[in-house]
N, C-alpha and C positions, 0 to 999 in steps of 0.2 A: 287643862290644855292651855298654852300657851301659843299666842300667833306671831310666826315671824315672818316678815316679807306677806308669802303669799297660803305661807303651809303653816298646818295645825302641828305643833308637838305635844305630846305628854310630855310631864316634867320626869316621868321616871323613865322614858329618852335616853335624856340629858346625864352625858357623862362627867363633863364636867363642862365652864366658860373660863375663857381668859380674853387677856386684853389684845386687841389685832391693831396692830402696827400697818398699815398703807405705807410708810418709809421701806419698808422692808423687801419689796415687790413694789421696784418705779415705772413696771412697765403694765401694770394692773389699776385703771385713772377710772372707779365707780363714779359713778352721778351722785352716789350722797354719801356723810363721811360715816362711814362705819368705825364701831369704836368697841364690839367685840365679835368672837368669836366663837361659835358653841358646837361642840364635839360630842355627837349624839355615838350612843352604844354602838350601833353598826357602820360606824365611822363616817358617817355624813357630815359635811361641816357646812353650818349656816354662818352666815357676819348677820350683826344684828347691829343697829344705828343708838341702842343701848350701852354703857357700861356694865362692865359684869357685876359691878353693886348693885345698879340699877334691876339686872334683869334676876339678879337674886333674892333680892327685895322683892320684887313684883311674882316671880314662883313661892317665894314665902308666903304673901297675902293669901297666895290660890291656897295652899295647903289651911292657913288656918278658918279658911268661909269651911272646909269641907268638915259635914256634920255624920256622927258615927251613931 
């Protein structure tokens, strides 16, 4: 599980992240700078105050703690 903002996601969610542009939409002025974007299976979009490396790397570590 991964926590963003306020909600829990599964990583297998997650369809894929890209990078969110705030230039893009100047009439949309967040309190903190978000820096992506994550586009879950049932088309929900979260901004996350991560980079998509960053929050790739950090779904990565969760997959290798888990023990089979």
């Amino acid at each position: 599980m991964q926590a963003i903002g306020k909600r829990l996601v599964s990583s297998e969610q997650v369809a894929f992240v890209e990078p969110f542009d705030s230039a893009s939409n100047p009439e949309f002025r967040p309190e903190k700078e978000f820096k992506g974007r994550v586009i879950l299976l049932d088309r929900d979009i979260l901004l996350t105050e991560q980079t998509p490396s960053e929050f790739a790397a950090e779904i990565s570590s969760c997959f290798s703690r888990v023990t089979m």
